[in-house]
PyMOL Python script that loads the backbone (N, CA, C, O; Angstrom):
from pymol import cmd

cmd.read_pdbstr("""\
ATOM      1  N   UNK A   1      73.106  84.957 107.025  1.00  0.00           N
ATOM      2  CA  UNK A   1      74.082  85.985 106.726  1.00  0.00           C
ATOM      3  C   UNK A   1      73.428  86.982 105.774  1.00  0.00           C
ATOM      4  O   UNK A   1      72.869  86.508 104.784  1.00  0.00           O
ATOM      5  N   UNK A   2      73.427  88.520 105.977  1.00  0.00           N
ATOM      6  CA  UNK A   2      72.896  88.878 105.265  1.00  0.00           C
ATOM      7  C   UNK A   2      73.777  89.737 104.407  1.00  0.00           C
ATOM      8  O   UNK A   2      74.989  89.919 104.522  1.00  0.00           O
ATOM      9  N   UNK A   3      72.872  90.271 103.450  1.00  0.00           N
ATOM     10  CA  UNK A   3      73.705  90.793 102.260  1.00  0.00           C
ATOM     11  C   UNK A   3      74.845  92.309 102.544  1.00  0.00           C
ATOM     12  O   UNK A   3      75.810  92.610 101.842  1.00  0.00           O
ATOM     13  N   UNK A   4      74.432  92.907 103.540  1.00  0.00           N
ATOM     14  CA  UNK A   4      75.420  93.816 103.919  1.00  0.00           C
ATOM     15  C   UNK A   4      76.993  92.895 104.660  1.00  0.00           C
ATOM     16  O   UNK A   4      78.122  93.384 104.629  1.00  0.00           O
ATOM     17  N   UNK A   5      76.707  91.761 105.162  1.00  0.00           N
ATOM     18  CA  UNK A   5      77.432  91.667 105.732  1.00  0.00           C
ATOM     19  C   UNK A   5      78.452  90.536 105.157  1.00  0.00           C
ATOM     20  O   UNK A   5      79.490  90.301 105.775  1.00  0.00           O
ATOM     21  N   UNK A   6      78.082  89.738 103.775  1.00  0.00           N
ATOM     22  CA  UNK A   6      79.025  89.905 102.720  1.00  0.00           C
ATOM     23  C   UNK A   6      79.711  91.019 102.189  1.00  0.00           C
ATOM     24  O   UNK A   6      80.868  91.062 101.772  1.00  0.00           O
ATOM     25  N   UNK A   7      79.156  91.607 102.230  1.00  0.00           N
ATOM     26  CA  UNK A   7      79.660  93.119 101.160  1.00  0.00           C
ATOM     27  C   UNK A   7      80.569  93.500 101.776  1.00  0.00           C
ATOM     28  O   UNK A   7      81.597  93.911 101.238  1.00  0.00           O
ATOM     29  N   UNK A   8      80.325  93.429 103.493  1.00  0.00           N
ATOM     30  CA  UNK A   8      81.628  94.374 104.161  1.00  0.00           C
ATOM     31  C   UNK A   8      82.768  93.325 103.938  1.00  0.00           C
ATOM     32  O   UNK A   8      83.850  93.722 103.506  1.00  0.00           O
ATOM     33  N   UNK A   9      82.558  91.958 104.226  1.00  0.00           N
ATOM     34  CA  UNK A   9      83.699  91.274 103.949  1.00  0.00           C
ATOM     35  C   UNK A   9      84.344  90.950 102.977  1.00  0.00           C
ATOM     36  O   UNK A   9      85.496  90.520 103.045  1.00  0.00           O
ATOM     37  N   UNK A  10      83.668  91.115 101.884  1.00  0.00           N
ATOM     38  CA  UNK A  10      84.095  91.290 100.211  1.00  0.00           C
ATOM     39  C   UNK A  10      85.114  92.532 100.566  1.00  0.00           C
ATOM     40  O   UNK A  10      86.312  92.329 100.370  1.00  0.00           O
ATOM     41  N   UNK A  11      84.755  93.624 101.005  1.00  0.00           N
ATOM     42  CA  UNK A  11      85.327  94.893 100.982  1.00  0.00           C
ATOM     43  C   UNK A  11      86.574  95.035 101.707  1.00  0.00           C
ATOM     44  O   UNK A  11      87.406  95.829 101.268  1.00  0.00           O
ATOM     45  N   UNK A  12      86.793  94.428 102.666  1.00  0.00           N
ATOM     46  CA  UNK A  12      87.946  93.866 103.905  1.00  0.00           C
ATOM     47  C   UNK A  12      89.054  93.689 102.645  1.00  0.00           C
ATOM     48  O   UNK A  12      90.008  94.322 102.193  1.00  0.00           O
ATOM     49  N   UNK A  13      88.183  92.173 102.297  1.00  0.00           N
ATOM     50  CA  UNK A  13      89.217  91.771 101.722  1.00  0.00           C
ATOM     51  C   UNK A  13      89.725  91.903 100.580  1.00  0.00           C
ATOM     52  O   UNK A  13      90.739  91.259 100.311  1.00  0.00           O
ATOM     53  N   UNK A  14      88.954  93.053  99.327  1.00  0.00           N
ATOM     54  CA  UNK A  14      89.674  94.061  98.919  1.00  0.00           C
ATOM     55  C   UNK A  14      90.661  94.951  99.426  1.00  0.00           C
ATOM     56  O   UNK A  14      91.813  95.178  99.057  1.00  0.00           O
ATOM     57  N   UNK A  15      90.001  95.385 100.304  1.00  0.00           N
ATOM     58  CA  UNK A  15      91.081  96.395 100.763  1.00  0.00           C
ATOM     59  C   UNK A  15      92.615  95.616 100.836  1.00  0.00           C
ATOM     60  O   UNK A  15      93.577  96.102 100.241  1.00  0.00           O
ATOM     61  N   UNK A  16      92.745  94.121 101.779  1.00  0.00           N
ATOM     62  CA  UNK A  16      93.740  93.329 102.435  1.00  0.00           C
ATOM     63  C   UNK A  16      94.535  93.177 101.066  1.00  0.00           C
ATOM     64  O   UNK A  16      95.766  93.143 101.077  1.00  0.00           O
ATOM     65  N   UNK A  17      93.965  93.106 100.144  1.00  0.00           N
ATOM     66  CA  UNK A  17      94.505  92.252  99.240  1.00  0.00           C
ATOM     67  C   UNK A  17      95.063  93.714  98.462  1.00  0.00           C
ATOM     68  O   UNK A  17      96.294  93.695  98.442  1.00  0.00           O
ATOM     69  N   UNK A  18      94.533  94.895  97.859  1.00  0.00           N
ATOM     70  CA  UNK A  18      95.137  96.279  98.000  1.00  0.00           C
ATOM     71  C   UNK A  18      96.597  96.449  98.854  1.00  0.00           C
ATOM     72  O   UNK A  18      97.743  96.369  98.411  1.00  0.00           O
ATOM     73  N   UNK A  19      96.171  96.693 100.136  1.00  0.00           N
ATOM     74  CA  UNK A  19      97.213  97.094 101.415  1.00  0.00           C
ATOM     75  C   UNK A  19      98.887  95.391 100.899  1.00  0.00           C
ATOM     76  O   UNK A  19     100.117  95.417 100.892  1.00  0.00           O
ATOM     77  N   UNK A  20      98.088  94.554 100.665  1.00  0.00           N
ATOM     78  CA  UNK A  20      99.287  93.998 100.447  1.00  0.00           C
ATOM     79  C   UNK A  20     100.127  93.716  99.463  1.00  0.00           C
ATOM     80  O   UNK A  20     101.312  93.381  99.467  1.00  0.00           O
ATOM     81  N   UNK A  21      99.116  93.955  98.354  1.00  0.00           N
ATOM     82  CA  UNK A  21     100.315  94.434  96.715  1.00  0.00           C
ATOM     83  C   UNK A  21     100.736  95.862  96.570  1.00  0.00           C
ATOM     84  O   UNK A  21     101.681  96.073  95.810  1.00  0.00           O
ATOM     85  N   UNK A  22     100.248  96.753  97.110  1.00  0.00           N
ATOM     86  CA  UNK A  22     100.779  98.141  97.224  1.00  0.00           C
ATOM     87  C   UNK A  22     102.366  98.466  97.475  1.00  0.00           C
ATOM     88  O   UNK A  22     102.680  99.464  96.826  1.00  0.00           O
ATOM     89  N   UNK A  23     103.230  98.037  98.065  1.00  0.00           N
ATOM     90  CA  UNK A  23     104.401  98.099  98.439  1.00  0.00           C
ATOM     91  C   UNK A  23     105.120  97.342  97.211  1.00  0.00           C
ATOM     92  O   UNK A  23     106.000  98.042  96.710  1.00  0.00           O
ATOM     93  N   UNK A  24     104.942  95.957  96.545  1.00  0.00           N
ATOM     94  CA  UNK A  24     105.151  95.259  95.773  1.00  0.00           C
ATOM     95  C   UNK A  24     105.290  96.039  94.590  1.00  0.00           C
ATOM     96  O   UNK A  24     106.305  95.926  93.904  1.00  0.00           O
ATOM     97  N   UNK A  25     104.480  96.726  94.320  1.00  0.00           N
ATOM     98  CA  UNK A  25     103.762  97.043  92.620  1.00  0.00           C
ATOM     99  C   UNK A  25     104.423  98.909  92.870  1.00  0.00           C
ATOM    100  O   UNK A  25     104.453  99.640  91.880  1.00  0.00           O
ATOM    101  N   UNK A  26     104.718  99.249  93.744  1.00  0.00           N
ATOM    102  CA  UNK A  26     105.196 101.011  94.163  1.00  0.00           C
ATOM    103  C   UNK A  26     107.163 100.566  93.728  1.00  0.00           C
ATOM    104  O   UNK A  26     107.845 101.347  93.065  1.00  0.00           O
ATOM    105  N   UNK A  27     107.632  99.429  94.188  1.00  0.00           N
ATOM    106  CA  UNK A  27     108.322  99.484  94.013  1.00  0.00           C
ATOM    107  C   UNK A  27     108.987  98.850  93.041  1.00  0.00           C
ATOM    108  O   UNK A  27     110.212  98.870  92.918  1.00  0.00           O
ATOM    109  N   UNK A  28     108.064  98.162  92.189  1.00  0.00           N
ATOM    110  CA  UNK A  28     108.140  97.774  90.498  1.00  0.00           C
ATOM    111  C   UNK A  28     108.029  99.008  89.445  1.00  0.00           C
ATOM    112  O   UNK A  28     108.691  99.262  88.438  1.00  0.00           O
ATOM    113  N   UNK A  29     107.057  99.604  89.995  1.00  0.00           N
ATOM    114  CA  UNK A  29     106.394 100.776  89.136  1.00  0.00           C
ATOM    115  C   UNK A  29     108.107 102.061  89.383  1.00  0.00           C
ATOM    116  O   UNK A  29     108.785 102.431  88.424  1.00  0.00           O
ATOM    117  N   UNK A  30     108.318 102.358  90.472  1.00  0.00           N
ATOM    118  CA  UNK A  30     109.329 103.258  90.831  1.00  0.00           C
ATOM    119  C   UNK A  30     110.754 102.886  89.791  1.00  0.00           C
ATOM    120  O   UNK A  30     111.071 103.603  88.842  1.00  0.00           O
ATOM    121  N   UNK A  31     111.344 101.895  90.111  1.00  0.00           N
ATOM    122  CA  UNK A  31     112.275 101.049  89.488  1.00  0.00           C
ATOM    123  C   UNK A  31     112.121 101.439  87.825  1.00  0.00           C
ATOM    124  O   UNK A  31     112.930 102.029  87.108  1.00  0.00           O
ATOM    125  N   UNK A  32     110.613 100.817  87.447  1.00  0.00           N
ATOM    126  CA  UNK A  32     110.198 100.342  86.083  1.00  0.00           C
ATOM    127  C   UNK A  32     110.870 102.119  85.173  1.00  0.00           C
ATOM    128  O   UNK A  32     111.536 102.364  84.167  1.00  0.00           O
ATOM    129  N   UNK A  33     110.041 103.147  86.519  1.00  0.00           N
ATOM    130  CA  UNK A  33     110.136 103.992  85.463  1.00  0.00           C
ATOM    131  C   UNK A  33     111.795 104.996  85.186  1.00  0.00           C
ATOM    132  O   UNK A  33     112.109 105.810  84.317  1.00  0.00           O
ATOM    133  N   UNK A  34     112.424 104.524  86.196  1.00  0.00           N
ATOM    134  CA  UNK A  34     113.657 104.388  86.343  1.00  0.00           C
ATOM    135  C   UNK A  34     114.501 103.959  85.390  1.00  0.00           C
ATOM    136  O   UNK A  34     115.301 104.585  84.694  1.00  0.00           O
ATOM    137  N   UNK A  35     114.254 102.927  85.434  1.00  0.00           N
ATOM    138  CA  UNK A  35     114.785 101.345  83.914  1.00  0.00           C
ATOM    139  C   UNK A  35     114.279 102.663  82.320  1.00  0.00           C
ATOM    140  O   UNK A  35     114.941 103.305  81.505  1.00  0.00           O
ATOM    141  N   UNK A  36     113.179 102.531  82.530  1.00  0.00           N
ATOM    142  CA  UNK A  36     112.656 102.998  81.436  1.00  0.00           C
ATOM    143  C   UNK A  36     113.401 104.974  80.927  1.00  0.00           C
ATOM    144  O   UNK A  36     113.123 105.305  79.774  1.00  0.00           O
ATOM    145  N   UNK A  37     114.036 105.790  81.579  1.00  0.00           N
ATOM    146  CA  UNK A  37     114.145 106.580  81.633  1.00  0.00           C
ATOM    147  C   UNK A  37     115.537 106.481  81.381  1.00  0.00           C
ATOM    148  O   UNK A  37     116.130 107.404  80.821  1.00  0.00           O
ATOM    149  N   UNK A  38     116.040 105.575  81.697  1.00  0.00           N
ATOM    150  CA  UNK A  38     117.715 105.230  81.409  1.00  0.00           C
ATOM    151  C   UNK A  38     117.942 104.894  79.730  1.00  0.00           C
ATOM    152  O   UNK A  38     118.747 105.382  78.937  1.00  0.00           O
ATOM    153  N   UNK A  39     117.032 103.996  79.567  1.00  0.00           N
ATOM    154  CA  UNK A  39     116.937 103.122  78.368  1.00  0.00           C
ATOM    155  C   UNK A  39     116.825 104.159  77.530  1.00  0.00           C
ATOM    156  O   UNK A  39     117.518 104.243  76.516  1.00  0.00           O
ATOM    157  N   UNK A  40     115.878 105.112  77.900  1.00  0.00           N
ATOM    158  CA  UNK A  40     115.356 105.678  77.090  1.00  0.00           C
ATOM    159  C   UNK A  40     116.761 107.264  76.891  1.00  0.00           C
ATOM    160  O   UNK A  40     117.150 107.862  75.888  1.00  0.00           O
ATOM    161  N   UNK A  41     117.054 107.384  78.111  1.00  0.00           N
ATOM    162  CA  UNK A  41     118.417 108.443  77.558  1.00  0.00           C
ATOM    163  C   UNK A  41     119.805 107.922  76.865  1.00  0.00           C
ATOM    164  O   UNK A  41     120.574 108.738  76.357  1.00  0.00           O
ATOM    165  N   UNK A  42     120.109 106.394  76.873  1.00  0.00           N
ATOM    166  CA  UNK A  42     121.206 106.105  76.367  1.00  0.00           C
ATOM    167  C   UNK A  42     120.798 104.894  74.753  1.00  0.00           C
ATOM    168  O   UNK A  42     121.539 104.448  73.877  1.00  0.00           O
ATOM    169  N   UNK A  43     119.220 104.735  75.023  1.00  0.00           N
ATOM    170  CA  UNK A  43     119.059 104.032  73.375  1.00  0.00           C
ATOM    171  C   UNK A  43     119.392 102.981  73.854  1.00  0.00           C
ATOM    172  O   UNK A  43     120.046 102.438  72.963  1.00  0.00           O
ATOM    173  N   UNK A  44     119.345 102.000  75.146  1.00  0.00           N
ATOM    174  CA  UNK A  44     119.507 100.531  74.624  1.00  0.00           C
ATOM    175  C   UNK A  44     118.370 100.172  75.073  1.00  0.00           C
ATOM    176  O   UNK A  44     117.840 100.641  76.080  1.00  0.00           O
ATOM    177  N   UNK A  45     117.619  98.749  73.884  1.00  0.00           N
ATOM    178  CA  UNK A  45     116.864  98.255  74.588  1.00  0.00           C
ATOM    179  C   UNK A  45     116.580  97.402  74.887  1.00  0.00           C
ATOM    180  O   UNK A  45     115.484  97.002  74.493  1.00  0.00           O
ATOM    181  N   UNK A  46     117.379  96.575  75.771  1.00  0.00           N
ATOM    182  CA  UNK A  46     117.989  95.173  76.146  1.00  0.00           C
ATOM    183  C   UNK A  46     116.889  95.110  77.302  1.00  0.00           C
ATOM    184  O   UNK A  46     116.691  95.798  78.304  1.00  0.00           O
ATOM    185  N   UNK A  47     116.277  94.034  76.765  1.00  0.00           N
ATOM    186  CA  UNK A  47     114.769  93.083  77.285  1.00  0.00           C
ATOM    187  C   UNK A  47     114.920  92.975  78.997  1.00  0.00           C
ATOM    188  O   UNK A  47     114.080  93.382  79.800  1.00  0.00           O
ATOM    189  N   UNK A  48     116.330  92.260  79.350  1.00  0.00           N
ATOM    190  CA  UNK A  48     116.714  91.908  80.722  1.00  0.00           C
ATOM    191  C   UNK A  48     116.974  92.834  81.315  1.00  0.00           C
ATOM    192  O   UNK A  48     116.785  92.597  82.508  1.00  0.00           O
ATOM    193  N   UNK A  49     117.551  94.466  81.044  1.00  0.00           N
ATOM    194  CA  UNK A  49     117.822  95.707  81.643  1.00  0.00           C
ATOM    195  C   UNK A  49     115.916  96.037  81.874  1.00  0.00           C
ATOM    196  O   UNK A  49     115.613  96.894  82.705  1.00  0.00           O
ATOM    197  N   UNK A  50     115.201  95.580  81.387  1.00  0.00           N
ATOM    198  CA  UNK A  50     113.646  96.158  81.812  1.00  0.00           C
ATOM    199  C   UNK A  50     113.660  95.367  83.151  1.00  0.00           C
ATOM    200  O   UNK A  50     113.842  95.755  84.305  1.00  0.00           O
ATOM    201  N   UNK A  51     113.396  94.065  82.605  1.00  0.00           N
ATOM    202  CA  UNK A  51     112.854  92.910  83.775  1.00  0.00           C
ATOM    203  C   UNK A  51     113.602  92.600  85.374  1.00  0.00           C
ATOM    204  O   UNK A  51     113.142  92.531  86.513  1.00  0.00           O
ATOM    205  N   UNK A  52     114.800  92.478  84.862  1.00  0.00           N
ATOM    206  CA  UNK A  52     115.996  92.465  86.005  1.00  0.00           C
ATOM    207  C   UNK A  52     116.051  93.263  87.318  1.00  0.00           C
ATOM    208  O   UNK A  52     116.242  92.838  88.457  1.00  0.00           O
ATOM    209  N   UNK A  53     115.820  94.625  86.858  1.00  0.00           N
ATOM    210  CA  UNK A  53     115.576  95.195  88.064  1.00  0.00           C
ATOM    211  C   UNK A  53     114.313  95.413  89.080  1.00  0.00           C
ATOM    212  O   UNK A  53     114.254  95.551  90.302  1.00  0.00           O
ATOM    213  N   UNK A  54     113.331  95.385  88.045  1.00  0.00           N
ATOM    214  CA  UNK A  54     111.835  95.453  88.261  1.00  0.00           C
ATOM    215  C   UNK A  54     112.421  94.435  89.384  1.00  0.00           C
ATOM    216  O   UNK A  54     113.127  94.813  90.319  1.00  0.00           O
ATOM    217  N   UNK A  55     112.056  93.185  89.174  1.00  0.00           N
ATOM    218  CA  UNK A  55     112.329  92.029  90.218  1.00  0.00           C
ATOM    219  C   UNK A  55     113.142  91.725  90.824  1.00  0.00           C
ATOM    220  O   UNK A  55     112.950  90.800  91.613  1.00  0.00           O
ATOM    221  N   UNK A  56     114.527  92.399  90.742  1.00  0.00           N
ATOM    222  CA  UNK A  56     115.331  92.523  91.813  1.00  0.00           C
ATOM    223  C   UNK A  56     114.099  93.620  93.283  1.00  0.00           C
ATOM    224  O   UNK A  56     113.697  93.244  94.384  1.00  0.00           O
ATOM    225  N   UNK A  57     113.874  95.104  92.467  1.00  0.00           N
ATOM    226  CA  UNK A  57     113.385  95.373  93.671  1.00  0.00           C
ATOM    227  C   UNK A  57     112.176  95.229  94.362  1.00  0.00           C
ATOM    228  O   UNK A  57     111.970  95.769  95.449  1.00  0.00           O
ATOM    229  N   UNK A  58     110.852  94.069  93.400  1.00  0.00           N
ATOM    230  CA  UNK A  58     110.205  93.510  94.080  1.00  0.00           C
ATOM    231  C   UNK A  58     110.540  92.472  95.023  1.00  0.00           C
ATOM    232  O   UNK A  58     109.792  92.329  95.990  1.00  0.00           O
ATOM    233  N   UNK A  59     111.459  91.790  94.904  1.00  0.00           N
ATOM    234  CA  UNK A  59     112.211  91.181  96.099  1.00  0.00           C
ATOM    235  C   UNK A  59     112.216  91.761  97.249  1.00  0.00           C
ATOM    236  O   UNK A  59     111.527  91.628  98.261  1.00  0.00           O
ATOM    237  N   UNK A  60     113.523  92.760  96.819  1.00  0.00           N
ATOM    238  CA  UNK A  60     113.690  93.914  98.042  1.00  0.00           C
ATOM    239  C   UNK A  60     112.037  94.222  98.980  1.00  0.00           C
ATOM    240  O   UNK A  60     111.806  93.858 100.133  1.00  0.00           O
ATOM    241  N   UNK A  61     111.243  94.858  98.203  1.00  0.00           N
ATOM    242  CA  UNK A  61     110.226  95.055  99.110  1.00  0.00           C
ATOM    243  C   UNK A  61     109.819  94.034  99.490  1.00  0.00           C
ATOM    244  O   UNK A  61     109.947  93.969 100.712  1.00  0.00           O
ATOM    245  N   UNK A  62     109.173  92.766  98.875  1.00  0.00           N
ATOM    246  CA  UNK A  62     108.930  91.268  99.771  1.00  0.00           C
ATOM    247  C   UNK A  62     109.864  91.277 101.067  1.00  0.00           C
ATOM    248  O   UNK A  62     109.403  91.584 102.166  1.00  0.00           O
ATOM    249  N   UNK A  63     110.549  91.096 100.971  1.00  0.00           N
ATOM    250  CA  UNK A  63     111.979  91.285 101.975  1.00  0.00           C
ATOM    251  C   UNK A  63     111.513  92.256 102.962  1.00  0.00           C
ATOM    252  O   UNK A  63     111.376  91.850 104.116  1.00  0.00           O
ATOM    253  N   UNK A  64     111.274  93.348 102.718  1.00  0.00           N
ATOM    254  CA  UNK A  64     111.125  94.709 103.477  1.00  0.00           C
ATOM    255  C   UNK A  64     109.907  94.479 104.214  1.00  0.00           C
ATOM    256  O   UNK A  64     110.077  94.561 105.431  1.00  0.00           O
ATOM    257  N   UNK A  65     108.799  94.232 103.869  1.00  0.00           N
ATOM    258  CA  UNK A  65     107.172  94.710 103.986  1.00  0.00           C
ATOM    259  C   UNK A  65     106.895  93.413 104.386  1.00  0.00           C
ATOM    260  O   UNK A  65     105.685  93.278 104.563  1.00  0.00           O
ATOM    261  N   UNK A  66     107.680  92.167 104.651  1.00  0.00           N
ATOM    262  CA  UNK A  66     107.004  90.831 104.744  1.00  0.00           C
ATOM    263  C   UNK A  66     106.341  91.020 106.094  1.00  0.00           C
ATOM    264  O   UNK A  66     105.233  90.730 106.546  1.00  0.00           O
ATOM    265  N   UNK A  67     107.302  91.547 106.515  1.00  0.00           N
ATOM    266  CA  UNK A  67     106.509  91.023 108.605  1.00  0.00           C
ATOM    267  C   UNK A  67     105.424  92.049 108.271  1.00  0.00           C
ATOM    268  O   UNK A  67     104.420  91.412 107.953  1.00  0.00           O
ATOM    269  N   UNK A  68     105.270  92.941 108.227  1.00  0.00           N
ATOM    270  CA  UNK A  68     104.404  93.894 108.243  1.00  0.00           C
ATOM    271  C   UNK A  68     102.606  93.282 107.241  1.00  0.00           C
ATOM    272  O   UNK A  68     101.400  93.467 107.407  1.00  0.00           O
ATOM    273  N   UNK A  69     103.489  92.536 106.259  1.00  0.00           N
ATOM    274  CA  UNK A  69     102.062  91.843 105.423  1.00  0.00           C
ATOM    275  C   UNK A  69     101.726  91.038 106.218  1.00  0.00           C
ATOM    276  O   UNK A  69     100.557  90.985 106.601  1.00  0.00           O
ATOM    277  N   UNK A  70     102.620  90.256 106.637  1.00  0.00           N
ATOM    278  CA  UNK A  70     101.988  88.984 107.414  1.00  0.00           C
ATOM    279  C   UNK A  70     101.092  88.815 108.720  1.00  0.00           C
ATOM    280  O   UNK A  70     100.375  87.886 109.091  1.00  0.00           O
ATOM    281  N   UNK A  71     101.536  90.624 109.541  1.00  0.00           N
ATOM    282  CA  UNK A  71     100.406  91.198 110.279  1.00  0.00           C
ATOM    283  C   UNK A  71      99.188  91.366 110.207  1.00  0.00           C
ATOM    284  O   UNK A  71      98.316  91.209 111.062  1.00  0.00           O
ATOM    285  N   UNK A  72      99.107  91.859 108.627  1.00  0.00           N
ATOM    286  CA  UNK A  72      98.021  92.048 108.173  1.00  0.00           C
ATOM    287  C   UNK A  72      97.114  91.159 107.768  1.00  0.00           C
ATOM    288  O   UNK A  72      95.980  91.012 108.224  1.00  0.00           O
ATOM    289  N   UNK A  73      97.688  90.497 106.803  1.00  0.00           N
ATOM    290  CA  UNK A  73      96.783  88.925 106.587  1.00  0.00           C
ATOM    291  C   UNK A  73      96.559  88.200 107.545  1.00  0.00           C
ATOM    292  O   UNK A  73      95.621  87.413 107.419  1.00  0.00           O
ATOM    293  N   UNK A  74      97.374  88.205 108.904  1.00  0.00           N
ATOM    294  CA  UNK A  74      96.810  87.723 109.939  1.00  0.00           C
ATOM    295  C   UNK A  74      96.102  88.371 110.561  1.00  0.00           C
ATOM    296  O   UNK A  74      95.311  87.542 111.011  1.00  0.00           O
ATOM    297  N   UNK A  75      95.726  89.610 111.032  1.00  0.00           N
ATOM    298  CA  UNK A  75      94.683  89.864 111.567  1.00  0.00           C
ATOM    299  C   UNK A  75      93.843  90.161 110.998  1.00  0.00           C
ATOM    300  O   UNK A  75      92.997  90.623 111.763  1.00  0.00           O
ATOM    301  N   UNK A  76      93.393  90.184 109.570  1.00  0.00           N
ATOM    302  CA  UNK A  76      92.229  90.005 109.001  1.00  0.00           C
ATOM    303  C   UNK A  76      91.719  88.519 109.066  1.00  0.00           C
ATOM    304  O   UNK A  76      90.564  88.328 109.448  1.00  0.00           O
ATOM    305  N   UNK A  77      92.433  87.570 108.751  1.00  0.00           N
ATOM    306  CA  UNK A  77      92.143  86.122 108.835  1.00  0.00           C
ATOM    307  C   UNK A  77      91.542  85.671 110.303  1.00  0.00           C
ATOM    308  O   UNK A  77      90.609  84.872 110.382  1.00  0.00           O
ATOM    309  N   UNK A  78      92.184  86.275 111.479  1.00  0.00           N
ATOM    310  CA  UNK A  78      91.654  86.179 112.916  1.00  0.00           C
ATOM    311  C   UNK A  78      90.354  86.909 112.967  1.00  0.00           C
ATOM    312  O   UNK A  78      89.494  86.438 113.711  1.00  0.00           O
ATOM    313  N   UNK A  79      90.120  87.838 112.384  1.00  0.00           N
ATOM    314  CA  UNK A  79      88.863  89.023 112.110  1.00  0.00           C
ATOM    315  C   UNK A  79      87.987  88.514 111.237  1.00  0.00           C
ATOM    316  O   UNK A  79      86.815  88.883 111.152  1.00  0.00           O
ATOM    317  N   UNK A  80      88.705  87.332 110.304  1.00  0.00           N
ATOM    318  CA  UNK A  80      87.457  86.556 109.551  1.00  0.00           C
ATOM    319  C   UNK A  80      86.630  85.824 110.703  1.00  0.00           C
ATOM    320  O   UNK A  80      85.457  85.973 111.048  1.00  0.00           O
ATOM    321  N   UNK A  81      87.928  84.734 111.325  1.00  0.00           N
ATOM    322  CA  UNK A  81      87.275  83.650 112.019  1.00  0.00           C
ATOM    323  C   UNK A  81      86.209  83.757 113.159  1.00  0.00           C
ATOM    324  O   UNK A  81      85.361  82.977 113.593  1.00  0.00           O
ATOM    325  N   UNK A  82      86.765  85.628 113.616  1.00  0.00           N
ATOM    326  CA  UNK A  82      86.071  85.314 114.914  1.00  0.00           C
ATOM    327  C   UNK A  82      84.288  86.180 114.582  1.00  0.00           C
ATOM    328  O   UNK A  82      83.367  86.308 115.389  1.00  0.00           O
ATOM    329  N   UNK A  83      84.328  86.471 113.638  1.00  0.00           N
ATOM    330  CA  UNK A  83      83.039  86.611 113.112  1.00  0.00           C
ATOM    331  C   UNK A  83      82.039  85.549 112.917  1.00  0.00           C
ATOM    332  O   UNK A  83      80.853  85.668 113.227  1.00  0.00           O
ATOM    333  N   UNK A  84      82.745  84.167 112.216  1.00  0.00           N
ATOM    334  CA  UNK A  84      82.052  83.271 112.341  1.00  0.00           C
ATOM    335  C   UNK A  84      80.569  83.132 112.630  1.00  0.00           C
ATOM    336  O   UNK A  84      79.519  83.083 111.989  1.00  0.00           O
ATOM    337  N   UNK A  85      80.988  83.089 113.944  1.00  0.00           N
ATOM    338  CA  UNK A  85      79.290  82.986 114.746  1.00  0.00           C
ATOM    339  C   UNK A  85      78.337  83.959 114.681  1.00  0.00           C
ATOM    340  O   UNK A  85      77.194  83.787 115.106  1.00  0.00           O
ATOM    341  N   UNK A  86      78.702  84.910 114.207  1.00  0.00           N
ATOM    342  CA  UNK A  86      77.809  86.109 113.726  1.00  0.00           C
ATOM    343  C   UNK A  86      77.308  85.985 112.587  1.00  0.00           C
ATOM    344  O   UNK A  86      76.170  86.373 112.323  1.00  0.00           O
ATOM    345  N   UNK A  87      78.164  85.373 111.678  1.00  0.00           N
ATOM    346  CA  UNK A  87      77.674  85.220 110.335  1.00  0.00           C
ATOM    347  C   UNK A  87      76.581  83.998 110.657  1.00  0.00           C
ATOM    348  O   UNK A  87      75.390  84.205 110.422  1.00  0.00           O
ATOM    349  N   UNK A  88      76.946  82.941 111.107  1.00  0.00           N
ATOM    350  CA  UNK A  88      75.868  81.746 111.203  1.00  0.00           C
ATOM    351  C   UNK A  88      74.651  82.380 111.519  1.00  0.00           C
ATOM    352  O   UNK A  88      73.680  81.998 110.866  1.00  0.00           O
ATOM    353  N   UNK A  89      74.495  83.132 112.243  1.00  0.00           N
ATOM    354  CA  UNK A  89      72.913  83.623 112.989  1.00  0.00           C
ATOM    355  C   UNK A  89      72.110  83.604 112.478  1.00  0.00           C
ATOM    356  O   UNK A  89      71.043  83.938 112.991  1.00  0.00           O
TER     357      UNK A  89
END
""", "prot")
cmd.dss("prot")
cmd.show_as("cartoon", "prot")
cmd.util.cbc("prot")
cmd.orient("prot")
């Protein structure tokens, strides 16, 4: 196996692993700054009004984006395996 051809698969699976917290962390971050913009116009700053929603709507997207991740991690995982024999050479 040679050294380019780790690298590309190092890089895959950056990317995979990118493409599948992206939806997760867009809709923590969206929410967060939401939470934070409220808090911040009415002065309260009650710990569970931060956290609560954050993870209510990382749910939501788990929920939303699952089939669509699970596409993905599967056909990279099928795109690992069937390399295989290429890598052995």
């Amino acid at each position: 196996m040679t050294q380019e051809a780790v690298l590309d698969i190092l890089r895959q699976a950056l990317k995979t692993a990118v493409l599948l917290s992206a939806p997760l962390l867009l809709f923590g971050l969206v929410v967060g700054v939401i939470t934070n913009i409220f808090q911040a116009v009415t002065q309260l700053s009650e710990t569970t009004l931060a956290v609560v929603p954050k993870f209510a709507a990382m749910f939501l997207a788990l929920l939303l984006f699952s089939p669509w991740m699970l596409d993905v991690i599967t056909d990279f995982t099928i795109q690992l395996f069937e390399n295989i024999p290429a890598a052995v050479r």
